[in-house]
N, C-alpha and C positions, 0 to 999 in steps of 0.2 A: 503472438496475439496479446499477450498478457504485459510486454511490454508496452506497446501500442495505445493500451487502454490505459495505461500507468502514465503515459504521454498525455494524452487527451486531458485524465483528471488534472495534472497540473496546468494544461492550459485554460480547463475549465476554471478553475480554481481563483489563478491571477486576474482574468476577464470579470470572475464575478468581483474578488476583491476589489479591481477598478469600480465596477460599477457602482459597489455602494461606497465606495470613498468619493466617488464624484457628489451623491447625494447627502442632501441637507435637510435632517428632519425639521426645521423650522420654516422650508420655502426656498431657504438660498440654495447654492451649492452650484453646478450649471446651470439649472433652470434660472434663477435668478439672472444673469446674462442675457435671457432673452425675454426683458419686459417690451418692449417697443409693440404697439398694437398690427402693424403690420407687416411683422413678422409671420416666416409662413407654417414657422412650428415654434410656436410661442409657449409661453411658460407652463402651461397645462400639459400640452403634448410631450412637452422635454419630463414632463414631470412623470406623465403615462408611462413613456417610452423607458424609461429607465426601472419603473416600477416592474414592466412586466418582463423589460433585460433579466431584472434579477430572481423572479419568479422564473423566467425559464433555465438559466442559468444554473438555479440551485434543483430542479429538475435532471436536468442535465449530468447535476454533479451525482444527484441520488442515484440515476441510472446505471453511469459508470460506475461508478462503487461496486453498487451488485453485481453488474459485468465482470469487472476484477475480479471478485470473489468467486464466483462459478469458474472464471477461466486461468484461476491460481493454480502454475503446475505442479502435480501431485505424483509421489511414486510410490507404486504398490508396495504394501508391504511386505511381500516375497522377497522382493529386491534388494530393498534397504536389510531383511534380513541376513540374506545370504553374502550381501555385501561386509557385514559386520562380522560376519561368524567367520571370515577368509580373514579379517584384516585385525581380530581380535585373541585370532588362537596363538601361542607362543608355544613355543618346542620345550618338552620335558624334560629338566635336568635330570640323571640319574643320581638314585641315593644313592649315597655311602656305605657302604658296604663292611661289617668287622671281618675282622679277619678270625676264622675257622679254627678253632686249635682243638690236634686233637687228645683225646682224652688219657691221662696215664694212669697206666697199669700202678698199683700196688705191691708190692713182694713181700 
């Protein structure tokens, strides 16, 4: 699932990236292409249209995100503990040991 959603935001991502690279905050950018009065989505409309692409878009992006985040796989920490505690213990060298001498007698 969590892949899934990781997919989406980059497609989200690129789709908005295009859309505001198409636009032109001075009026040009696509809309400027469709000056001619008898067009049937004339330069207003291109203008709307891409305004509220990107408004939804970045909705879109916000959603996923939080999605992601709740659906980030997680593992108890029982697991991860006992995992580490098997794969961290090492075997006990034994000490060194002197050697025992015993005691002499006096005469």
């Amino acid at each position: 699932m969590y892949n899934f959603i990781v997919i989406l935001i980059l497609i989200v991502s690129v789709l908005l990236a295009i859309v505001v690279l198409v636009q032109n905050s001075k009026g040009g950018g696509l809309a400027a292409n469709f000056q001619a009065p008898t067009q049937v989505m004339g330069v207003r409309q291109t203008a709307d249209f891409l305004e509220k692409a990107t408004w939804w878009l970045a909705i879109i992006l916000v959603v996923l995100s939080l999605a992601a985040t709740i659906a980030i796989p997680r593992h108890s920490d029982e697991e991860t503990l006992s995992t580490n505690v098997t794969t961290t213990e090492s075997p006990v060298a034994p000490q060194p040991t002197q050697p025992v001498t015993a005691p002499v007698e006096a005469e």
